[in-house]
C-alpha positions in Angstrom: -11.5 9.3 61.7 -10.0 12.4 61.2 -9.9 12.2 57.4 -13.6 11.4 57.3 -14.4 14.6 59.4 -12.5 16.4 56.4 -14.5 14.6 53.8 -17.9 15.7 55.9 -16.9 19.0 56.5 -15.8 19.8 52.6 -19.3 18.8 51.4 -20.8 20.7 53.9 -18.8 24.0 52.0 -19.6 22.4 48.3 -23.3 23.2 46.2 -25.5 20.5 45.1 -23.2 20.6 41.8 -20.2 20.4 43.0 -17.8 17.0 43.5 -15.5 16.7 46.0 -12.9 13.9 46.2 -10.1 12.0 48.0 -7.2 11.5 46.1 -4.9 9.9 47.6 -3.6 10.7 51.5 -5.1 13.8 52.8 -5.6 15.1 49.5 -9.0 15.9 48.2 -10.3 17.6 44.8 -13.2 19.5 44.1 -14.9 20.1 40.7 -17.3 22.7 40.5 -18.8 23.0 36.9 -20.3 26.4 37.4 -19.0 28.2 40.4 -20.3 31.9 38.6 -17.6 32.1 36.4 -15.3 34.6 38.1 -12.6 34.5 40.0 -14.0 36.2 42.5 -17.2 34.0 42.7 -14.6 30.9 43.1 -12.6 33.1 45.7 -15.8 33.0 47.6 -16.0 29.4 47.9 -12.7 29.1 48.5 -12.7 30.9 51.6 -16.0 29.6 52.5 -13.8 26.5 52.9 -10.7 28.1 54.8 -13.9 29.2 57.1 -15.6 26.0 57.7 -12.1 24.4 58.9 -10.8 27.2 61.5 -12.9 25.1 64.0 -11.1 22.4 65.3 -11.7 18.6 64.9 -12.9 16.3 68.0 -11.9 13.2 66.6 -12.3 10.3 70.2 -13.0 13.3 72.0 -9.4 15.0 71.4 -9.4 18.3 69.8 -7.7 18.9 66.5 -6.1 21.5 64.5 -6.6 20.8 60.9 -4.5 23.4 58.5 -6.0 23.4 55.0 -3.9 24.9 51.5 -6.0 25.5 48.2 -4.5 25.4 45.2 -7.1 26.3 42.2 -7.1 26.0 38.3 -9.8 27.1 36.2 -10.4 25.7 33.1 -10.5 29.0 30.3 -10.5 26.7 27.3 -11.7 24.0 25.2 -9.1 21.7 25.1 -7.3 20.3 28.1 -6.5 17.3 30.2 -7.2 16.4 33.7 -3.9 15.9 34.2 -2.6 19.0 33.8 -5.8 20.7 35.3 -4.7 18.5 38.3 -1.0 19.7 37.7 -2.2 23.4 38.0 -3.7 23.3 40.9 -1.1 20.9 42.6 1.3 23.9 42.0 -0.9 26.5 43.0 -1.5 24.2 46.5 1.8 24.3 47.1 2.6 27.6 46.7 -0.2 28.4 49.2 1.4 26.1 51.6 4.8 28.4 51.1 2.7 31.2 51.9 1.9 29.8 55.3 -1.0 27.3 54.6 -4.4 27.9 55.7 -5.0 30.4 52.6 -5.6 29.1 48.8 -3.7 30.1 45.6 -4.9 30.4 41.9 -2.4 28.5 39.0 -0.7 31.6 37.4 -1.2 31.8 33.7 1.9 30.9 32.5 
């Protein structure tokens, strides 16, 4: 129940142009083809996210805490695979989940 809250509640954050998926667990993935462009722009939506889940969950009318950690990769060129697009932003997740969750992370360039 709880997992199909998340899955309601992350399209409510997402644009008409924007995918959001499960991936496996309580693991989702969102593409957005044009979030502006700048990391700032997708910092936006990021945190429009973080937003939407500080409320809690009422799952059978019990009340639930739901922490959240973002991991984002961009994609700056031409050639890549979605596997290691996923790989980036696996890393970056975790790191943001060192950090103290609730809070999203970019991949670092190298």
């Amino acid at each position: 129940v709880v997992l199909k809250q998340v899955a309601i509640r992350l399209n409510q954050c997402m644009r008409e142009s924007d995918t959001v998926a499960r991936l496996g667990g309580d693991e989702f993935a969102a593409i957005l083809p044009r979030p502006g462009g700048s990391q700032e722009e997708i910092a936006k939506i990021a945190q429009r996210i973080l937003d939407h889940f500080k409320q809690p969950f009422k799952p059978l009318g019990y009340e639930r805490q739901v922490g959240i950690s973002i991991g984002i990769a961009s994609v700056t060129k031409f050639e890549f695979s979605i596997e290691d697009l996923l790989h980036q932003a696996d890393k970056a997740m975790y790191r943001a989940k060192e950090d103290g969750r609730n809070c999203y992370r970019f991949a670092s360039e190298d």
